[in-house]
KOLMARVEX-377657 format. One record per residue: y, x, z of N, C-alpha, C, CB in turn. Coordinates in steps of 0.05 Angstrom, whole numbers, padded with zeros to 5 digits, always signed. Glycine has a CB too. Layout:
BEGIN
Y|X|Z|Y|X|Z|Y|X|Z|Y|X|Z $
...
# end
This chain:
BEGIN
+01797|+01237|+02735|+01795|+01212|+02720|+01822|+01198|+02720|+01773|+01193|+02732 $
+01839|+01188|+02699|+01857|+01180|+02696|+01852|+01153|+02704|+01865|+01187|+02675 $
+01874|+01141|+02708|+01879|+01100|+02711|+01886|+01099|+02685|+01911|+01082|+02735 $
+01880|+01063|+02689|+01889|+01058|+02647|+01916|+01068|+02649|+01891|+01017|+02627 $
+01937|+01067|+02667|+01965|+01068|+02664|+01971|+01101|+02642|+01981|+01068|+02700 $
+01960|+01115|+02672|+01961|+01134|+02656|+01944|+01149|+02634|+01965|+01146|+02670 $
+01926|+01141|+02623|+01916|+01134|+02602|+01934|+01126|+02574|+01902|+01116|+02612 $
+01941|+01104|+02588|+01966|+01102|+02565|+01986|+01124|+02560|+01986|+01079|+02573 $
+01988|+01132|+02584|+02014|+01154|+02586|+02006|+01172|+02557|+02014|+01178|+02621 $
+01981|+01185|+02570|+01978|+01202|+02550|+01970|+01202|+02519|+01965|+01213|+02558 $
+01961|+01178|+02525|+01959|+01177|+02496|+01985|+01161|+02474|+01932|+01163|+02494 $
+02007|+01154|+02490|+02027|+01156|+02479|+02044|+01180|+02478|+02037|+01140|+02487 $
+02043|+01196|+02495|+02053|+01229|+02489|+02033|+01242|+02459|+02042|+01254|+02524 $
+02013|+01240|+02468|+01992|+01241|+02439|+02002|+01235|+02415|+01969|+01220|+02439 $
+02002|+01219|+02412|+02011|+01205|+02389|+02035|+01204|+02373|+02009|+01186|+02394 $
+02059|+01214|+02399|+02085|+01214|+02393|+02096|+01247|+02383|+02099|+01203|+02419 $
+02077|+01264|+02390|+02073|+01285|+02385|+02062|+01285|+02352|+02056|+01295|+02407 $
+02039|+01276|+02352|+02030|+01277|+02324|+02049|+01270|+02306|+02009|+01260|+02319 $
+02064|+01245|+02310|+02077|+01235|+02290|+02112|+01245|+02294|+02070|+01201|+02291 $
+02116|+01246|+02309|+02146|+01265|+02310|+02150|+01292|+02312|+02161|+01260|+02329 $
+02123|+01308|+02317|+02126|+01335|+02326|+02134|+01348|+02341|+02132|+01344|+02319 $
+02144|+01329|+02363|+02161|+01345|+02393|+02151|+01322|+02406|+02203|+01352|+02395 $
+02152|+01326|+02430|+02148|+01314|+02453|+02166|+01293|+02461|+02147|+01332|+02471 $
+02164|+01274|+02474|+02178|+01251|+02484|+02191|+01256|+02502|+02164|+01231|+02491 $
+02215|+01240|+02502|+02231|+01253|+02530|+02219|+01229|+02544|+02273|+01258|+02531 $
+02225|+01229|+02578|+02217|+01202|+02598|+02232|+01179|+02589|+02226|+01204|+02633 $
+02255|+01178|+02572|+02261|+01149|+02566|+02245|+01136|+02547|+02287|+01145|+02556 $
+02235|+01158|+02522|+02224|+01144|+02500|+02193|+01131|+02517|+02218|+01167|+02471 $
+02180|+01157|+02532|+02160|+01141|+02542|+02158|+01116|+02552|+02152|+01150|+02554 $
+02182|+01114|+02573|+02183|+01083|+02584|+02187|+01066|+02561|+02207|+01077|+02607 $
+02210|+01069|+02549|+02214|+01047|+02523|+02188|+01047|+02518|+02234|+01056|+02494 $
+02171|+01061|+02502|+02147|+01056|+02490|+02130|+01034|+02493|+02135|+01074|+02494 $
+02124|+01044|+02530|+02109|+01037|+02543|+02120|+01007|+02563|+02102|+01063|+02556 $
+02138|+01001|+02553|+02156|+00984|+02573|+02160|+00989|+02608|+02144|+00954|+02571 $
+02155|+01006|+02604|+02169|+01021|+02635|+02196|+01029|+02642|+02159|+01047|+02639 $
+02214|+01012|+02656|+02231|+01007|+02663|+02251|+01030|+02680|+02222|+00988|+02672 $
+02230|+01045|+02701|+02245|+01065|+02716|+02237|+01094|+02706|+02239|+01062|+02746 $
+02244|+01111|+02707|+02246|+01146|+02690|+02228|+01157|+02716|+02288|+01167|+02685 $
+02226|+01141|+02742|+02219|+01153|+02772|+02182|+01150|+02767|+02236|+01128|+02806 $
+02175|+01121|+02764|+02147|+01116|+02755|+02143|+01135|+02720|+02142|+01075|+02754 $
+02158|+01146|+02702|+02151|+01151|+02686|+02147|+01182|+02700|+02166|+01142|+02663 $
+02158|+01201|+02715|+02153|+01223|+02720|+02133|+01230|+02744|+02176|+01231|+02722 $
+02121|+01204|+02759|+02102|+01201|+02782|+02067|+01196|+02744|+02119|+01157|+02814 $
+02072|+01187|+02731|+02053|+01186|+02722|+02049|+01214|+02700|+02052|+01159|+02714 $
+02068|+01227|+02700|+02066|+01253|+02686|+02064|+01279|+02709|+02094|+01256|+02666 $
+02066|+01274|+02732|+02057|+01294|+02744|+02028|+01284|+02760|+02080|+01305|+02762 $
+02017|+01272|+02759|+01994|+01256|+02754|+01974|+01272|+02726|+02009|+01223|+02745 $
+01988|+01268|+02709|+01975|+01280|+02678|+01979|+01310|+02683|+01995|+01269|+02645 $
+01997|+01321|+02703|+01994|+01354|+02696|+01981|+01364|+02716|+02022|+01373|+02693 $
+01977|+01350|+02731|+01958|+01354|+02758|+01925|+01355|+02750|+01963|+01327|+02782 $
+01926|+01337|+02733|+01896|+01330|+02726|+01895|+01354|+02698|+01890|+01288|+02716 $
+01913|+01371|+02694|+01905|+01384|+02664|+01913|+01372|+02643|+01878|+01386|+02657 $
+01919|+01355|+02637|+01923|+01343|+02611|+01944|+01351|+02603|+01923|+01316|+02608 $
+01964|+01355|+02616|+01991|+01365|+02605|+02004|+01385|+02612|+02007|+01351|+02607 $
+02024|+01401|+02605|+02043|+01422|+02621|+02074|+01420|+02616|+02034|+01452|+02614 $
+02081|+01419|+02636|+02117|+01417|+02631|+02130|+01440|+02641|+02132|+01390|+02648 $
+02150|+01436|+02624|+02173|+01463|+02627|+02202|+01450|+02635|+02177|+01482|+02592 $
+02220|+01465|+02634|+02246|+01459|+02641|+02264|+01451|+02616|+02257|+01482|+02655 $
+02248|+01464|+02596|+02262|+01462|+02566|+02264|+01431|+02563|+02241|+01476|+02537 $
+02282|+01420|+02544|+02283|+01393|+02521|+02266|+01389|+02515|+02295|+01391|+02497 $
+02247|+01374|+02518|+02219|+01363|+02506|+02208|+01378|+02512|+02213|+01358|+02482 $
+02195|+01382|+02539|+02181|+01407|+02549|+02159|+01400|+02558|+02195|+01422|+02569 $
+02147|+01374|+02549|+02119|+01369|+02548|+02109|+01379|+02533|+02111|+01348|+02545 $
+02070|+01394|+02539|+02062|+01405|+02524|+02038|+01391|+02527|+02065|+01430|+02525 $
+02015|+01377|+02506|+01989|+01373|+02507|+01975|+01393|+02513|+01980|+01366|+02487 $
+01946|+01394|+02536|+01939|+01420|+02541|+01914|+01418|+02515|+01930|+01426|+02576 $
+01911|+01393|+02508|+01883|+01393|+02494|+01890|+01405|+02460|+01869|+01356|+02493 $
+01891|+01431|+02455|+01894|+01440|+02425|+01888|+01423|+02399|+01877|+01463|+02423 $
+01875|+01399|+02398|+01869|+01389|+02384|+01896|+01360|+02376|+01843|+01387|+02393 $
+01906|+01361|+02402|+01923|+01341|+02399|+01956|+01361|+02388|+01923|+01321|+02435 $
+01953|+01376|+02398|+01980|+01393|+02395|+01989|+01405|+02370|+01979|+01413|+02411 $
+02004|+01400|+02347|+01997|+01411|+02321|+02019|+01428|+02332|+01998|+01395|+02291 $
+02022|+01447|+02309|+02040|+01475|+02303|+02044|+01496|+02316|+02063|+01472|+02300 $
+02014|+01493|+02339|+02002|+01518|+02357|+01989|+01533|+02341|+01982|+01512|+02381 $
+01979|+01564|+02337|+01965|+01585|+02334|+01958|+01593|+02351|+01972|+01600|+02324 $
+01933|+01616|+02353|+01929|+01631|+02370|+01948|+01649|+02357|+01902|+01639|+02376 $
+01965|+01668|+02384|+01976|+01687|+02380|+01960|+01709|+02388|+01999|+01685|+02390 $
+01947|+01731|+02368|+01929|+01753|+02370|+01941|+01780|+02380|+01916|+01756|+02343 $
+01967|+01773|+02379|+01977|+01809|+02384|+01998|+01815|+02362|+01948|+01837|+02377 $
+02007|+01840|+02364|+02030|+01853|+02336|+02005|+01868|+02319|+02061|+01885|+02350 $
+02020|+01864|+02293|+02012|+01884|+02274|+02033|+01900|+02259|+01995|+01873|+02256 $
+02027|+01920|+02253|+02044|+01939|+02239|+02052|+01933|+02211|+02030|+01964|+02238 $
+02077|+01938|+02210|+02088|+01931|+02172|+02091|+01969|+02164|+02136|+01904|+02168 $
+02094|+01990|+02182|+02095|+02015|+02186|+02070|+02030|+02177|+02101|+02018|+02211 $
+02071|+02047|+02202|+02063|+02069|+02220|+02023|+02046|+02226|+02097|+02075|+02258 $
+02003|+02045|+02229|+01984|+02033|+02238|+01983|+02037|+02272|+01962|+02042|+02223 $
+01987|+02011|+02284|+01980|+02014|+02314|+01955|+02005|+02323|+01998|+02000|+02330 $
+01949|+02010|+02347|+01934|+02007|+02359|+01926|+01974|+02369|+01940|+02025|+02375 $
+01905|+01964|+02350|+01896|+01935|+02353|+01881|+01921|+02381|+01876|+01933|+02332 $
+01902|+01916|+02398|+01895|+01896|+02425|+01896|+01869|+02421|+01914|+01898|+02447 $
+01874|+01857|+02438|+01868|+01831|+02430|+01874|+01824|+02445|+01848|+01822|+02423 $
+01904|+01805|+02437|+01922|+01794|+02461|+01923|+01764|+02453|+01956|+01809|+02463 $
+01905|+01752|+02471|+01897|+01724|+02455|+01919|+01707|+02477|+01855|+01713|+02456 $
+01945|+01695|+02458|+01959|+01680|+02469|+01963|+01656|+02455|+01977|+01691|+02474 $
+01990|+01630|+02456|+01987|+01619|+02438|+02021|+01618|+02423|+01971|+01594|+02447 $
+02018|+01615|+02404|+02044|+01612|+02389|+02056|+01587|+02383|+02042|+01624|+02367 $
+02066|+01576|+02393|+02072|+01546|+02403|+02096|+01544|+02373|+02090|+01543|+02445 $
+02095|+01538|+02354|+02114|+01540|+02328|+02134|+01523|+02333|+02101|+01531|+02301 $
+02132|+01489|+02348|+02141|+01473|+02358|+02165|+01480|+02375|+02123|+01463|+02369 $
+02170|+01494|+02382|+02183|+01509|+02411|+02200|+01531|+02395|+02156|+01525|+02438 $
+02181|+01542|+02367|+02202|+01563|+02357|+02232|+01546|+02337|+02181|+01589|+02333 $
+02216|+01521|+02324|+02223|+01522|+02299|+02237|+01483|+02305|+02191|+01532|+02273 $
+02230|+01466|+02318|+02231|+01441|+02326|+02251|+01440|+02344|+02207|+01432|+02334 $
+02265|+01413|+02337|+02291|+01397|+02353|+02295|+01377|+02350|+02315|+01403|+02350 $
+02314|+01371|+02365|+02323|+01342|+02359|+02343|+01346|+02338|+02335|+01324|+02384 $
+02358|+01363|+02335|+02376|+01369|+02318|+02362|+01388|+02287|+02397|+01385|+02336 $
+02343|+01389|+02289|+02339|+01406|+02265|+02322|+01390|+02240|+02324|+01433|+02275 $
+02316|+01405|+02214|+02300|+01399|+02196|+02298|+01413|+02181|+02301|+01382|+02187 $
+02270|+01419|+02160|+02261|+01428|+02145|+02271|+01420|+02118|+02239|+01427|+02151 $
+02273|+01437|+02098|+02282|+01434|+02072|+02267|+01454|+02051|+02312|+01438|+02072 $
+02256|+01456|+02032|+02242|+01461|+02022|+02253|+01481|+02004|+02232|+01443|+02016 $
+02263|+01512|+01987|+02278|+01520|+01975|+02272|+01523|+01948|+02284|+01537|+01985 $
+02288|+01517|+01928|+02280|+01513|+01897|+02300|+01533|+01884|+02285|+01478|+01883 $
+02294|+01549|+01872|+02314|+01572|+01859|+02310|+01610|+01869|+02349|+01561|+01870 $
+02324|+01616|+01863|+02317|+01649|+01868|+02345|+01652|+01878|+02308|+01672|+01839 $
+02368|+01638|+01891|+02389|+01661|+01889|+02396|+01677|+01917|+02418|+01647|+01877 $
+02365|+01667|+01943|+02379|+01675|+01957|+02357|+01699|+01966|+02391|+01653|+01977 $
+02342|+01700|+01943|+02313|+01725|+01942|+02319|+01751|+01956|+02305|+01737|+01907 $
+02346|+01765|+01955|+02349|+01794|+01969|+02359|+01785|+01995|+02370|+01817|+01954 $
+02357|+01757|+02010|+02354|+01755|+02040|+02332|+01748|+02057|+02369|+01740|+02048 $
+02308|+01749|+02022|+02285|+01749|+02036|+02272|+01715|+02031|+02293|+01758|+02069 $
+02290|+01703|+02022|+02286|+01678|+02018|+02278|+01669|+01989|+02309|+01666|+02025 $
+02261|+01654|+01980|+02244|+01657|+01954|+02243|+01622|+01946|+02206|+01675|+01962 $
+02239|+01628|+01913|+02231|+01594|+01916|+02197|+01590|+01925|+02235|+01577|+01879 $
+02210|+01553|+01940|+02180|+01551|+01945|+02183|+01554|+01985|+02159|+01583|+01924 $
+02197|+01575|+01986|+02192|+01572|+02022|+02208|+01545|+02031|+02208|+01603|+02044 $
+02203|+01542|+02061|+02212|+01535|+02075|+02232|+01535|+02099|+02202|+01533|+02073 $
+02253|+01531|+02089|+02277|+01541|+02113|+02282|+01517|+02134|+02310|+01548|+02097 $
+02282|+01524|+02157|+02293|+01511|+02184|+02320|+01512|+02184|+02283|+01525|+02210 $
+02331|+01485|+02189|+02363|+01484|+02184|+02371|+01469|+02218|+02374|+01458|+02149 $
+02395|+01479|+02229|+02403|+01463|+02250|+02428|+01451|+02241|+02404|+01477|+02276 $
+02428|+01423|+02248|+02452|+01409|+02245|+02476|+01419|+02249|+02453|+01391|+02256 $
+02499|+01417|+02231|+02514|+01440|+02245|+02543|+01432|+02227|+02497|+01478|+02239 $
+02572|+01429|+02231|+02585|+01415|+02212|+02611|+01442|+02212|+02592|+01379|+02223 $
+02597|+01467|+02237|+02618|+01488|+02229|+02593|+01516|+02227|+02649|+01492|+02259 $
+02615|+01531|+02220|+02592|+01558|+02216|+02615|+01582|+02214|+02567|+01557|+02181 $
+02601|+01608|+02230|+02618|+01644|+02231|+02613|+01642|+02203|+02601|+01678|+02250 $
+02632|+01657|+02189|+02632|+01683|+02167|+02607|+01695|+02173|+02658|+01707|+02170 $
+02589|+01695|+02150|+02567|+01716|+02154|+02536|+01692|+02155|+02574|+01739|+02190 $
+02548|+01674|+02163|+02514|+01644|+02174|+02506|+01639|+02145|+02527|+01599|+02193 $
+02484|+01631|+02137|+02472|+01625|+02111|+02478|+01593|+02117|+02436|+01637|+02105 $
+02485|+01579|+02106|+02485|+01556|+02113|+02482|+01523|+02083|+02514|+01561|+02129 $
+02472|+01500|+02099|+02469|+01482|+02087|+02508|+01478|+02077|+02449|+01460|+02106 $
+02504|+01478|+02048|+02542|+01472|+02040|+02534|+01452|+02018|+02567|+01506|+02023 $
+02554|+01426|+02024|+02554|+01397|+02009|+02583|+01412|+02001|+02551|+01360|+02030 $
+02577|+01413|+01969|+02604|+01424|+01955|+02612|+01380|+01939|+02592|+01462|+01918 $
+02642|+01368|+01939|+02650|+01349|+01933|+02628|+01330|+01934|+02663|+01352|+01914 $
+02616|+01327|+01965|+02600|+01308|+01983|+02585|+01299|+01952|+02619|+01280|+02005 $
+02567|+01323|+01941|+02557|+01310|+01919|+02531|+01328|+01911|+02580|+01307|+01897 $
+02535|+01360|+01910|+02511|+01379|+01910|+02508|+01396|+01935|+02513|+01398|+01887 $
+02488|+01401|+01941|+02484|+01419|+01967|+02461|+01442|+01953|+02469|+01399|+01999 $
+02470|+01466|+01972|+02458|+01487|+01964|+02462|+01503|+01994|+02471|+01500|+01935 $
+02445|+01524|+01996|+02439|+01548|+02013|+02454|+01571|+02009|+02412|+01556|+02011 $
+02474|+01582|+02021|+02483|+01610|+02004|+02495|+01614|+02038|+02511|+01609|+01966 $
+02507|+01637|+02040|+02519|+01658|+02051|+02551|+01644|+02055|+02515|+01686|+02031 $
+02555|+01639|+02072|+02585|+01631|+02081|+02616|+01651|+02081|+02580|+01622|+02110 $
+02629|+01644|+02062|+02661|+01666|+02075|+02677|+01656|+02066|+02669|+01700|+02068 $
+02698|+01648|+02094|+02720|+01640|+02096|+02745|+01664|+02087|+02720|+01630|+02121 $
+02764|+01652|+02058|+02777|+01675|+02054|+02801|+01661|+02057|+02771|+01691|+02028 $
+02827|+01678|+02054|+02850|+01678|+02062|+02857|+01653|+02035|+02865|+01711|+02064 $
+02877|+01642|+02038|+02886|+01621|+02021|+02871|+01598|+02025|+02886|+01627|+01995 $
+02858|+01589|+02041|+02838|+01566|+02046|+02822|+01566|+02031|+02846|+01542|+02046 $
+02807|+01585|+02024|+02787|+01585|+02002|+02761|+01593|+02022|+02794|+01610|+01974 $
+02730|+01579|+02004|+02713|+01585|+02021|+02689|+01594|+01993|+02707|+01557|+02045 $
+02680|+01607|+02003|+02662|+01628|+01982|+02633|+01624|+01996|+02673|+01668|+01983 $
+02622|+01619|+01974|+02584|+01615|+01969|+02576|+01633|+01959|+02570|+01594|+01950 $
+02559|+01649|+01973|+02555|+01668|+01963|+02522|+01678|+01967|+02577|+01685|+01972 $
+02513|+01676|+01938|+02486|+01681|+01933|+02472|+01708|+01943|+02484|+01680|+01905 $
+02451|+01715|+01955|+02436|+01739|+01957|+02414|+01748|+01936|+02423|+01737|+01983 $
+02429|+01743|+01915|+02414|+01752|+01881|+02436|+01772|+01872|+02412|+01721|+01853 $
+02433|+01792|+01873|+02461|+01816|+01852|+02461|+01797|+01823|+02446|+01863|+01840 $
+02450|+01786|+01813|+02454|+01772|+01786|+02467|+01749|+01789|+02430|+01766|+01771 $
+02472|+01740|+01806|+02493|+01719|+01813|+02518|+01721|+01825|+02484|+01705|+01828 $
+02534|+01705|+01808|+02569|+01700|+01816|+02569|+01685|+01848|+02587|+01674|+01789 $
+02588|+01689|+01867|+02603|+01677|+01888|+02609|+01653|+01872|+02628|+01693|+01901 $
+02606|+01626|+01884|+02625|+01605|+01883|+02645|+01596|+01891|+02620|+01592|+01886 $
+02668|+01602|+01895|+02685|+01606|+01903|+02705|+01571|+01913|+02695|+01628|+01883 $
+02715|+01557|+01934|+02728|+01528|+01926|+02752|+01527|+01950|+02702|+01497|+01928 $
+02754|+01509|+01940|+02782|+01496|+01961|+02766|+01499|+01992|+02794|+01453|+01953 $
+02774|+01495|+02005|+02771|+01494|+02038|+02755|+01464|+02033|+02806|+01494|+02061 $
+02764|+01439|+02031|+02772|+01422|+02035|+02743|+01408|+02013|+02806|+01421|+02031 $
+02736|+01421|+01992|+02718|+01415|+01979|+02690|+01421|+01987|+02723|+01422|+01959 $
+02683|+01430|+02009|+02659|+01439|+02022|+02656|+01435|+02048|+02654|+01465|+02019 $
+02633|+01419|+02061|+02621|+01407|+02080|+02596|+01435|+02090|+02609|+01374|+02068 $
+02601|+01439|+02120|+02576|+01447|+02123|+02551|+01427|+02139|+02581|+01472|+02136 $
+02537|+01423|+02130|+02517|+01405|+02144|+02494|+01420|+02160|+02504|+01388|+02124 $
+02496|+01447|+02157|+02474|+01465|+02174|+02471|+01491|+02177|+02451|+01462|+02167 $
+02459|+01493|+02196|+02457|+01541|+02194|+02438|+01536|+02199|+02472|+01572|+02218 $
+02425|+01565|+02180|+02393|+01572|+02176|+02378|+01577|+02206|+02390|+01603|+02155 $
+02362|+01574|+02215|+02361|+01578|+02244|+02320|+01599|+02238|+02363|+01533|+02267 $
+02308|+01590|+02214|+02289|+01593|+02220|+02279|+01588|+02187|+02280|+01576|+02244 $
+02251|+01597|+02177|+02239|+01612|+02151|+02209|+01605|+02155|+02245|+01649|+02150 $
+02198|+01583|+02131|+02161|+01586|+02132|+02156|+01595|+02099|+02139|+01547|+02142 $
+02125|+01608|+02103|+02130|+01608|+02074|+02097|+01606|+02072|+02149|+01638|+02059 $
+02080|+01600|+02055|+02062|+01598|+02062|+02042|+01610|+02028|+02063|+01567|+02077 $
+02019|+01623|+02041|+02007|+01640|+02010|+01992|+01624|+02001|+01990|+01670|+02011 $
# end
């Protein structure tokens, strides 16, 4: 049986979950909650994981709701299936925590409109996971603000003469080719939803 305190606890992790999609770190809870020390905020969360309600990890926002109903962007994880050869179907009932694959403090979703980056698998209509990001290797698909004015998704390469090349994964499409100096990167692809 929980105290109202912690009561509150949880149902401000609850809630903060629903509406932000990651977990609260101990400051937001205290802010929330007007709790002053991070010491009483982690005496009332091991309190909540003692009793079941919660589970913590070592990770960044490594609170987890145990109650599935409160927790969005979990699956059951059932096992592998074959894109091949047909394997052998074990029922490996785990969970797929999406939150943990695809969620940050640094990241966001963007929605993709166009075909040009279709032969990397990327289609209009999906959903790409972007991490904040203001440099990127030769080779990163990345968010590029061409004269802090259009942004687009393409294939990154830095070429000799300060030139930086956009480069589409459509064979029917030209490289964009610009100054160094005319292109911002604001993100690398980190992650892909697409939904039927």
């Amino acid at each position: 049986m929980l105290s109202k305190r912690e009561q509150a606890v949880y149902e401000f992790i609850c809630q903060f979950i629903l509406e932000q999609g990651q977990a609260p770190l101990l400051s937001e809870i205290g802010e929330g909650l007007g709790i002053n020390s991070k010491g009483v905020v982690h005496r009332y969360l091991s309190a909540l994981e003692e009793q079941g309600y919660i589970e913590r990890s070592k990770r960044h926002r490594g609170i987890r709701v145990l109650d599935e109903q409160v927790s969005p962007g979990t699956l059951p994880l059932m096992g592998r299936i074959a894109a091949g050869q047909p394997i052998e179907a074990v029922n490996d009932q785990q969970q797929l925590d999406l939150n943990s694959l695809f969620a940050g403090s640094n990241r966001y979703a963007l929605q993709v409109k166009g075909d040009s980056m279709v032969e990397a698998g990327i289609c209009d209509g999906d959903w790409v996971v972007i991490e904040s990001a203001q440099t990127a290797r030769n080779g990163d698909i990345v968010v590029a603000l061409v004269d802090d004015e259009d942004a687009t998704l393409k294939t990154i390469d830095y070429r000799a003469g300060g030139q930086v090349a956009l480069i589409p994964s459509n064979s029917a499409m030209e490289a964009m080719v610009y100054p160094e100096e005319r292109v911002q990167i604001q993100g690398i692809l980190k992650g892909q939803l697409r939904v039927y």
